[in-house]
PyMOL Python script that loads the backbone (N, CA, C, O; Angstrom):
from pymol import cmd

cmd.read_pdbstr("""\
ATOM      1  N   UNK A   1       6.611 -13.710   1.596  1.00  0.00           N
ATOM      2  CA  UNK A   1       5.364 -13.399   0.957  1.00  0.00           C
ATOM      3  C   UNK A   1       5.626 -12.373  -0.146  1.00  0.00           C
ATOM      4  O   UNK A   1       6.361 -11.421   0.118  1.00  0.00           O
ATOM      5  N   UNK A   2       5.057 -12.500  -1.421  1.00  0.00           N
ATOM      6  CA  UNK A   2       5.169 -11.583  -2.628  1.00  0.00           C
ATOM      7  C   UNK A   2       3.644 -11.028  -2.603  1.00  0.00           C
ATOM      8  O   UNK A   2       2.564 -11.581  -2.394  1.00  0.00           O
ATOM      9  N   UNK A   3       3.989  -9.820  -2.879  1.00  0.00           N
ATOM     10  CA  UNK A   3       2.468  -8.769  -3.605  1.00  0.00           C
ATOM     11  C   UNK A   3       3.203  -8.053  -4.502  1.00  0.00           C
ATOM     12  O   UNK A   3       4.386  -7.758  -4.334  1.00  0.00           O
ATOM     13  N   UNK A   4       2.439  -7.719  -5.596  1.00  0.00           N
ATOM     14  CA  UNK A   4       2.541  -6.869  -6.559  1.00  0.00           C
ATOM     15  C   UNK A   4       2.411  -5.435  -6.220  1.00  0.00           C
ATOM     16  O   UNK A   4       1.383  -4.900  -5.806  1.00  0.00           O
ATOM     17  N   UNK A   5       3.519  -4.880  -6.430  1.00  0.00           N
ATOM     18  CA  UNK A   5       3.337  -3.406  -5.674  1.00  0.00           C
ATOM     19  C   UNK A   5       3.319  -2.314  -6.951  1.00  0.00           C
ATOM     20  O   UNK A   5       4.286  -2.243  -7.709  1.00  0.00           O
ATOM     21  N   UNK A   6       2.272  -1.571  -7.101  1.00  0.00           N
ATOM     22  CA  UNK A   6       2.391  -0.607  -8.587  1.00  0.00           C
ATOM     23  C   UNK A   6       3.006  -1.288  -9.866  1.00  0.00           C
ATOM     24  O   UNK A   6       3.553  -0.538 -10.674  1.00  0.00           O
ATOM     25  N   UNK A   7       2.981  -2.162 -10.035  1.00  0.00           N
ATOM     26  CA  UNK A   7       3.014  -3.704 -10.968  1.00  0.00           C
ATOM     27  C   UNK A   7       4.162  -4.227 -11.496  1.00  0.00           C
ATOM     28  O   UNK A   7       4.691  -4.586 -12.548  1.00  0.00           O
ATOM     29  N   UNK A   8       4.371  -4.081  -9.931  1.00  0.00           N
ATOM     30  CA  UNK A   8       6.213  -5.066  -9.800  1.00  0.00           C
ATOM     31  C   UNK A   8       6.255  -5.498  -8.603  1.00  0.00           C
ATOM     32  O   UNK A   8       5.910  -4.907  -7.580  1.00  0.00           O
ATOM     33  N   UNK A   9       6.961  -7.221  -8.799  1.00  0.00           N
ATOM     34  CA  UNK A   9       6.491  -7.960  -7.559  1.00  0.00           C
ATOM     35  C   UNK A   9       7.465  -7.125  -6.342  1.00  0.00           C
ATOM     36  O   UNK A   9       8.293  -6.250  -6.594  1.00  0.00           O
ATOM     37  N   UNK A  10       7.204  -7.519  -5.335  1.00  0.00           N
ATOM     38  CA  UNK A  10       7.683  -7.041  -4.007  1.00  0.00           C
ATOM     39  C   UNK A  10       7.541  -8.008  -2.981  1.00  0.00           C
ATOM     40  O   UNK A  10       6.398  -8.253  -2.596  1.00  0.00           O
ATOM     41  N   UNK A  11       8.679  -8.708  -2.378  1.00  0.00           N
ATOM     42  CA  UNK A  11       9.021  -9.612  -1.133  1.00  0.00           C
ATOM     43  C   UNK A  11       8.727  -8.999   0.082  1.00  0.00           C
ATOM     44  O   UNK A  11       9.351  -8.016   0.482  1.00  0.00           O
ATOM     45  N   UNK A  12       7.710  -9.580   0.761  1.00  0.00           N
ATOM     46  CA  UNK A  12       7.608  -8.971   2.057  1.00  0.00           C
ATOM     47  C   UNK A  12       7.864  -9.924   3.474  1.00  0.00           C
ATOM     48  O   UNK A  12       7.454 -11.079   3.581  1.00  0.00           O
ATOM     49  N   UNK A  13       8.318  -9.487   4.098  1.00  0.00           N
ATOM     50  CA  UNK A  13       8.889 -10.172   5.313  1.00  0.00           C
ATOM     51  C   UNK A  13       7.705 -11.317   5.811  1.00  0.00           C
ATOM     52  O   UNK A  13       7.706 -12.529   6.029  1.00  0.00           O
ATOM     53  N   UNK A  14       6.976 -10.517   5.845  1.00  0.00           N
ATOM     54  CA  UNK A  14       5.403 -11.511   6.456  1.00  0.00           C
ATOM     55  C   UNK A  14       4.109 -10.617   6.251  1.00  0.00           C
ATOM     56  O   UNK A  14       4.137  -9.622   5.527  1.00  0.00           O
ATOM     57  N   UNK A  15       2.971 -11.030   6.934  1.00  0.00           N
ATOM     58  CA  UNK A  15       1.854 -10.476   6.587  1.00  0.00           C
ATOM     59  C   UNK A  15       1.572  -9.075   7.373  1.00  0.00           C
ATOM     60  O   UNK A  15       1.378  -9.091   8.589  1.00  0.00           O
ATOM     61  N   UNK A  16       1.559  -7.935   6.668  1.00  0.00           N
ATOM     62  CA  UNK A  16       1.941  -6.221   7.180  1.00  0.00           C
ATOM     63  C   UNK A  16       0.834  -5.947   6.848  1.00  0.00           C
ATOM     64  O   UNK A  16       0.163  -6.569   6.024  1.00  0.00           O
ATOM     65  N   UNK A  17       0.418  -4.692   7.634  1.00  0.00           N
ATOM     66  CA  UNK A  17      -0.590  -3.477   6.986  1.00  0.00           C
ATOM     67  C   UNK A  17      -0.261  -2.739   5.857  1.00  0.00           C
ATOM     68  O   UNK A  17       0.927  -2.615   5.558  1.00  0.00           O
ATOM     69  N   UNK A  18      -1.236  -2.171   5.108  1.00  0.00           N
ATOM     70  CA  UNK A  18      -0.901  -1.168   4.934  1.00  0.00           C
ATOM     71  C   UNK A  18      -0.034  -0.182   5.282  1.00  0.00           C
ATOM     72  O   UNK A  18       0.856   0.434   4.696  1.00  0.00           O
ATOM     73  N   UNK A  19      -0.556  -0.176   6.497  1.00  0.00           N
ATOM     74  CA  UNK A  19       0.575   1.591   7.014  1.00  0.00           C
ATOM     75  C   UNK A  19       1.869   0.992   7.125  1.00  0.00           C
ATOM     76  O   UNK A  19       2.890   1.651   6.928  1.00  0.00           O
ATOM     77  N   UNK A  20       1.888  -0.597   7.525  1.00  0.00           N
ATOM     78  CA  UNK A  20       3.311  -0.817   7.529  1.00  0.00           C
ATOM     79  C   UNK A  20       4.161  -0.494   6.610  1.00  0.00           C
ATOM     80  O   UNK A  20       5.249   0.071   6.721  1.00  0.00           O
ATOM     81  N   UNK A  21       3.452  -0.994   5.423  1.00  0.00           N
ATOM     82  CA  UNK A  21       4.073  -0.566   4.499  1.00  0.00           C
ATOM     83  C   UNK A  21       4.254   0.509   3.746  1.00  0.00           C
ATOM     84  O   UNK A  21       5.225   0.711   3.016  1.00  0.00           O
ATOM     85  N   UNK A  22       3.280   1.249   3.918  1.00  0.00           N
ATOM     86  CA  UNK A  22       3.461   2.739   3.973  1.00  0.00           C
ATOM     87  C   UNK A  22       4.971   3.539   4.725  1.00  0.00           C
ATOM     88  O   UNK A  22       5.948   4.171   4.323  1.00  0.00           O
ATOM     89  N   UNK A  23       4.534   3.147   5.755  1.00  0.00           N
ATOM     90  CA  UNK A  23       6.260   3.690   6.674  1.00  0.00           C
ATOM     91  C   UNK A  23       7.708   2.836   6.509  1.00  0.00           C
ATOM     92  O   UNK A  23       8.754   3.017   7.133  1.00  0.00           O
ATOM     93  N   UNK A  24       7.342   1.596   5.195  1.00  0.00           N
ATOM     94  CA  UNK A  24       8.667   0.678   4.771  1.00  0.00           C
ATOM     95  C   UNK A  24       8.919   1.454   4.058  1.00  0.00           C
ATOM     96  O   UNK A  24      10.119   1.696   3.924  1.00  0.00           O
ATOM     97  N   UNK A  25       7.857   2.291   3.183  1.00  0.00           N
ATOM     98  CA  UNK A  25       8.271   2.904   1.659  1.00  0.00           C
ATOM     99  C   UNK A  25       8.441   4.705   2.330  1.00  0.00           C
ATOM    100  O   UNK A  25       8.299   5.709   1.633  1.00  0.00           O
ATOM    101  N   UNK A  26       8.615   4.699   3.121  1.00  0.00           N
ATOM    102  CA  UNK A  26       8.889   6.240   3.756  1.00  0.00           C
ATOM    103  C   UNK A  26       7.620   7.060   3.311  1.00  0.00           C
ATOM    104  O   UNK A  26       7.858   8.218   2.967  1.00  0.00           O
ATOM    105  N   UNK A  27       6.746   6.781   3.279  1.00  0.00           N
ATOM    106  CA  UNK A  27       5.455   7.334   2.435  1.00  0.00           C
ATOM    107  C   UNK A  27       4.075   7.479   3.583  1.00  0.00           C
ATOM    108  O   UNK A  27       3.498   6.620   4.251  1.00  0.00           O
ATOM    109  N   UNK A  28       3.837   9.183   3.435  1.00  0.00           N
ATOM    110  CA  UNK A  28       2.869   9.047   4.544  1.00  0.00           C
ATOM    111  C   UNK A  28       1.620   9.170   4.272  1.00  0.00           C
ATOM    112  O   UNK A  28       1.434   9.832   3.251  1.00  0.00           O
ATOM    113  N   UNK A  29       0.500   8.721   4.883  1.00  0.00           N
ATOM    114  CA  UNK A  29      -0.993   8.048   4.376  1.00  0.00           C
ATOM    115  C   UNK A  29      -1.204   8.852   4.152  1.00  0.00           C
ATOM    116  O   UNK A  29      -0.669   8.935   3.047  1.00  0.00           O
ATOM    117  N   UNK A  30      -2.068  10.552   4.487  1.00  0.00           N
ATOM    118  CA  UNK A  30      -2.228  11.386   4.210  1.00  0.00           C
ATOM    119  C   UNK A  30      -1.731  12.095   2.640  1.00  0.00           C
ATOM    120  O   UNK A  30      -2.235  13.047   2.045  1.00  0.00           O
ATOM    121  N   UNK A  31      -0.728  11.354   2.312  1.00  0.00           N
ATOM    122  CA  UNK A  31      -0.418  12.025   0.700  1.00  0.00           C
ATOM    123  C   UNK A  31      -0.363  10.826   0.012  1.00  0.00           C
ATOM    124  O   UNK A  31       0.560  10.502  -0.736  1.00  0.00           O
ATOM    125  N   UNK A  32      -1.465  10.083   0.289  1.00  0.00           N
ATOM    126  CA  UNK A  32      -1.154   8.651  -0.664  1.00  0.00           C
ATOM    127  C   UNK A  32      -2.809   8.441  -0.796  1.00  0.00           C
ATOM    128  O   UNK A  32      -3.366   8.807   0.239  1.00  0.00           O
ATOM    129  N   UNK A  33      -3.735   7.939  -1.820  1.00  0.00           N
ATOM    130  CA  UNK A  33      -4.629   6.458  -2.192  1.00  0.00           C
ATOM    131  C   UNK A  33      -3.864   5.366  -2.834  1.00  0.00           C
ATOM    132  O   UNK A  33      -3.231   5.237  -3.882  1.00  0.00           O
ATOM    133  N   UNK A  34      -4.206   4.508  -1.644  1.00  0.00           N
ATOM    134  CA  UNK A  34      -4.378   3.174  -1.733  1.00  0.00           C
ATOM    135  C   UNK A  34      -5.376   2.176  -2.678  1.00  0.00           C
ATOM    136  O   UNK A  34      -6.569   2.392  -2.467  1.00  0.00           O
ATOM    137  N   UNK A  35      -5.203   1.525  -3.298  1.00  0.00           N
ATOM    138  CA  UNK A  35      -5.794   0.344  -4.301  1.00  0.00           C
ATOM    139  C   UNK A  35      -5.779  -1.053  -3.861  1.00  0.00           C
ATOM    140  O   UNK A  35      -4.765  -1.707  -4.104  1.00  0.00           O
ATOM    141  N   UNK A  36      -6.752  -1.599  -3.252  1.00  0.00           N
ATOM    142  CA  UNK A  36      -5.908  -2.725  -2.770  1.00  0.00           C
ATOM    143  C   UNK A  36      -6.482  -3.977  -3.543  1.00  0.00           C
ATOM    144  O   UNK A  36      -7.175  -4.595  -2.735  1.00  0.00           O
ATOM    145  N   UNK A  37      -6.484  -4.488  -4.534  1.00  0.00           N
ATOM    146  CA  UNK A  37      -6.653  -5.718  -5.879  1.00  0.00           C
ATOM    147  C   UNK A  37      -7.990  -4.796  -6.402  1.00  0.00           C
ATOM    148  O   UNK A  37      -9.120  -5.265  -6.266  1.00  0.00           O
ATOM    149  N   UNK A  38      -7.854  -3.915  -6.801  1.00  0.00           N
ATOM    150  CA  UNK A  38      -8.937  -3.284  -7.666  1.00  0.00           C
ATOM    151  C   UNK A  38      -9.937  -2.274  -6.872  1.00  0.00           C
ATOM    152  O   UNK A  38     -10.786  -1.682  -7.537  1.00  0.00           O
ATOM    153  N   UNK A  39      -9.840  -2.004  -5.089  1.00  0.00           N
ATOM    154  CA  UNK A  39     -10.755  -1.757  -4.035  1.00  0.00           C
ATOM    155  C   UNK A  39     -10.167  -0.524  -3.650  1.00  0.00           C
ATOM    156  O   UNK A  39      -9.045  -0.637  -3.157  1.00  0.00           O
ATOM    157  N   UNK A  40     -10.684   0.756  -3.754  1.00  0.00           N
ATOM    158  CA  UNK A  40      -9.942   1.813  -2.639  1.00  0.00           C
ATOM    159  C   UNK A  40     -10.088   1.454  -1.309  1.00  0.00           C
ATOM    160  O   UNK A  40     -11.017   0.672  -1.104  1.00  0.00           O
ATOM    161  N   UNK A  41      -9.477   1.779  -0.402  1.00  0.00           N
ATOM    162  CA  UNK A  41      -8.853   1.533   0.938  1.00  0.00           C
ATOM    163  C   UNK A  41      -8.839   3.070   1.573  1.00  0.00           C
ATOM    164  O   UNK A  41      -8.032   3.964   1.320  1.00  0.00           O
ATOM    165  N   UNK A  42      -9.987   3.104   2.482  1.00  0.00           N
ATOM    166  CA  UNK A  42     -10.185   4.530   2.848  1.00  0.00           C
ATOM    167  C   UNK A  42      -9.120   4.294   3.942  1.00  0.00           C
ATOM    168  O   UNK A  42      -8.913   3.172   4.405  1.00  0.00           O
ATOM    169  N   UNK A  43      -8.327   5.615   4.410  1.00  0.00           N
ATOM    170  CA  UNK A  43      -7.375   5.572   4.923  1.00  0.00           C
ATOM    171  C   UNK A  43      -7.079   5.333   6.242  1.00  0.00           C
ATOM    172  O   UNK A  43      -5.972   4.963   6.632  1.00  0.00           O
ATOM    173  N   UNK A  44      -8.510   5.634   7.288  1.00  0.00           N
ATOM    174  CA  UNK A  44      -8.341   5.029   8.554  1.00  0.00           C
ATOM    175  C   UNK A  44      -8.800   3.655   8.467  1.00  0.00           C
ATOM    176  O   UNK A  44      -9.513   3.321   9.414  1.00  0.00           O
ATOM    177  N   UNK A  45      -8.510   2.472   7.290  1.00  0.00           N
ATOM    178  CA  UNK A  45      -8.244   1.036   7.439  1.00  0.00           C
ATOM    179  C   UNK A  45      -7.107   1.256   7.075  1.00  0.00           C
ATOM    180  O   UNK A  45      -6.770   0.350   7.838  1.00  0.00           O
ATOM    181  N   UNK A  46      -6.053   1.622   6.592  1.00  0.00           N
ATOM    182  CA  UNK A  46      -4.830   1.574   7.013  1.00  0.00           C
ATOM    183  C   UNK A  46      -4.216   0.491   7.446  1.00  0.00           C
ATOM    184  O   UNK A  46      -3.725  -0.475   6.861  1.00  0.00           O
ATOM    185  N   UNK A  47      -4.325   0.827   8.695  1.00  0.00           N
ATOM    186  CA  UNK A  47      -3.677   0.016   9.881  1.00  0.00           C
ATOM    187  C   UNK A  47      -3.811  -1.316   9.965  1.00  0.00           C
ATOM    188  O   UNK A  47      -2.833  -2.064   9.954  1.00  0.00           O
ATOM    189  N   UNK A  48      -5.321  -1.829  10.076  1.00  0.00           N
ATOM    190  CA  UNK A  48      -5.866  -2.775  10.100  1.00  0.00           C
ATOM    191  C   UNK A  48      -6.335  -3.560   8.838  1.00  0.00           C
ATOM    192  O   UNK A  48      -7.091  -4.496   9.098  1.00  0.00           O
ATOM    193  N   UNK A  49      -5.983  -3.330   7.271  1.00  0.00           N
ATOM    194  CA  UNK A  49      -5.591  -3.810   6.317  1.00  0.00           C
ATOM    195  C   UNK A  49      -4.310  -4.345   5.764  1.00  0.00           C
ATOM    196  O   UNK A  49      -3.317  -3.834   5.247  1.00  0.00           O
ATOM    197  N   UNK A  50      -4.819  -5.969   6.161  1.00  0.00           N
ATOM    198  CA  UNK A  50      -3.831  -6.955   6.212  1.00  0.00           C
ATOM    199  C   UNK A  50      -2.724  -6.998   4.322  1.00  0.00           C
ATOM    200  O   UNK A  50      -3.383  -6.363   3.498  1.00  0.00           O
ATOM    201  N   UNK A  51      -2.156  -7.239   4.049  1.00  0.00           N
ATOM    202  CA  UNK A  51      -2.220  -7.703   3.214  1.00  0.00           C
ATOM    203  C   UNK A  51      -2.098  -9.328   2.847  1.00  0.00           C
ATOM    204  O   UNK A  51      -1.784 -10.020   3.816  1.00  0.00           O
ATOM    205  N   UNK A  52      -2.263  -9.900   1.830  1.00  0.00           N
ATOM    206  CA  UNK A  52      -1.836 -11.526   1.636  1.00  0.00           C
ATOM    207  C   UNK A  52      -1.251 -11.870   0.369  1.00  0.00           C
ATOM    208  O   UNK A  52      -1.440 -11.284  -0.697  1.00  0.00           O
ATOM    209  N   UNK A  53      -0.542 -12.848   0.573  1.00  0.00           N
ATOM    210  CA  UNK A  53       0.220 -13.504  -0.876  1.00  0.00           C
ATOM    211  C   UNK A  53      -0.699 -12.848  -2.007  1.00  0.00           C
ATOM    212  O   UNK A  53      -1.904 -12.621  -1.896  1.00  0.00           O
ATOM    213  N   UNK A  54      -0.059 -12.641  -2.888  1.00  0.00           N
ATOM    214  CA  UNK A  54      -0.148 -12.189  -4.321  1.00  0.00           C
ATOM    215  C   UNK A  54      -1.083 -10.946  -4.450  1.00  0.00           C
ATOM    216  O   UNK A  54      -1.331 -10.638  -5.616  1.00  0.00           O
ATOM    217  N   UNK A  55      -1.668 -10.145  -3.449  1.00  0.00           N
ATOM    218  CA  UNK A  55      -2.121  -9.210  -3.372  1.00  0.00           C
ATOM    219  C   UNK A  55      -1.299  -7.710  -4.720  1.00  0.00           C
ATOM    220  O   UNK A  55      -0.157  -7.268  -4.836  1.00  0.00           O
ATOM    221  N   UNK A  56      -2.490  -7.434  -5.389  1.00  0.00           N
ATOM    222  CA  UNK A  56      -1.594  -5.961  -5.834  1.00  0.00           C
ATOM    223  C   UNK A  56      -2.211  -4.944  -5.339  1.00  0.00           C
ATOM    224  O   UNK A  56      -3.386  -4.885  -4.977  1.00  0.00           O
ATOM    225  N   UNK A  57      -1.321  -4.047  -5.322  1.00  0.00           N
ATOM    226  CA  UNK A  57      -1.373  -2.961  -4.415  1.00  0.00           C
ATOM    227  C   UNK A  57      -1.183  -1.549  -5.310  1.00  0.00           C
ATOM    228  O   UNK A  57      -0.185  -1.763  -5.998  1.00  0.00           O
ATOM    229  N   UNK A  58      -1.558  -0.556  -5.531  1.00  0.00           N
ATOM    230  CA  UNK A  58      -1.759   0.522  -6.216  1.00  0.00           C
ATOM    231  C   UNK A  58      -1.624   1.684  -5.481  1.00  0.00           C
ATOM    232  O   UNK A  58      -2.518   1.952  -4.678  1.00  0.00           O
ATOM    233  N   UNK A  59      -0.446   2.607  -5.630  1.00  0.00           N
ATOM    234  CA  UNK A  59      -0.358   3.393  -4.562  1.00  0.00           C
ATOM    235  C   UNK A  59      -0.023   4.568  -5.305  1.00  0.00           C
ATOM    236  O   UNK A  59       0.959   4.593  -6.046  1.00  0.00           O
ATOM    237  N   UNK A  60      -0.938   5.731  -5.112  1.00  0.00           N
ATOM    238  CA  UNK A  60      -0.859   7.052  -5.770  1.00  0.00           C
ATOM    239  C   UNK A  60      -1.263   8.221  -5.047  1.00  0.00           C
ATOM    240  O   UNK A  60      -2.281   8.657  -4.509  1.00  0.00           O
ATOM    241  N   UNK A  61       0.594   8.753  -5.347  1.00  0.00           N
ATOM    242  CA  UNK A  61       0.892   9.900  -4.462  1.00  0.00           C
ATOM    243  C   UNK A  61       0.332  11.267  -4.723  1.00  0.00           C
ATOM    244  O   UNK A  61       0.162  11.291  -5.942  1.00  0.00           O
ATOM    245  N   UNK A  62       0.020  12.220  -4.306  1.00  0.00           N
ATOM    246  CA  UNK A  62      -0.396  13.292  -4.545  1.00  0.00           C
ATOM    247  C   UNK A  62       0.924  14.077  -4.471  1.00  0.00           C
ATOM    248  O   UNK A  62       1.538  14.088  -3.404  1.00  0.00           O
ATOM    249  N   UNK A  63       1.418  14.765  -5.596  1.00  0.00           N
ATOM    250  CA  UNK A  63       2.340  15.622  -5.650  1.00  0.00           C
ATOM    251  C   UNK A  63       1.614  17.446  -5.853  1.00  0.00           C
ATOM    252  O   UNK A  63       0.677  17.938  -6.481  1.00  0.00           O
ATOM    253  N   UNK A  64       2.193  17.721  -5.351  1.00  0.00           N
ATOM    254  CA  UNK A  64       1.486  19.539  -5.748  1.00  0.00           C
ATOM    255  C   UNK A  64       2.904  19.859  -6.411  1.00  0.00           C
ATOM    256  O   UNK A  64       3.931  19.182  -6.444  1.00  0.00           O
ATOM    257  N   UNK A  65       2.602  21.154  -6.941  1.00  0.00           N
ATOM    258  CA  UNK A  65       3.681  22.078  -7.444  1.00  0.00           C
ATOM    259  C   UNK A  65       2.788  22.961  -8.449  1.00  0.00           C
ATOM    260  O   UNK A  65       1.560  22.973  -8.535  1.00  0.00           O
ATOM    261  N   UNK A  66       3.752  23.713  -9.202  1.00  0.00           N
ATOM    262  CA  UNK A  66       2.896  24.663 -10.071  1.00  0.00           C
ATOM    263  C   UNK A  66       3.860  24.943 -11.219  1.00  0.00           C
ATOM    264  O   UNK A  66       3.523  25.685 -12.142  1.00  0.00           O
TER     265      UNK A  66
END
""", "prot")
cmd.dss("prot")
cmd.show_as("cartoon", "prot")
cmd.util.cbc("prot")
cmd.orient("prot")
């Protein structure tokens, strides 16, 4: 299965969550919004947000510093 991940395709094993893929990309929910084909994705769907073929996905990290 391919989804567009931050707008480059990405092969995925089969049909994952979110968080799965969150914890493929070492990336933890709490310092991330999710986009999921144009939709924010409040973060306790997570889990239970499937993804499917050709899905893009928009993922923006919160960095701090000063």
């Amino acid at each position: 299965m391919n989804i567009i991940l931050n707008g480059e395709e990405k092969a995925l094993d089969s049909s994952v969550s979110l968080l799965d893929l969150l914890k493929d990309l070492s990336l933890k929910p709490e310092t991330v919004v999710i986009e999921l084909n144009t939709e924010i994705i409040q973060p306790e769907a997570y889990s239970e947000q499937k993804l499917n073929e050709a899905d893009s996905v928009e993922i923006i990290r919160f960095v701090g510093g000063g």
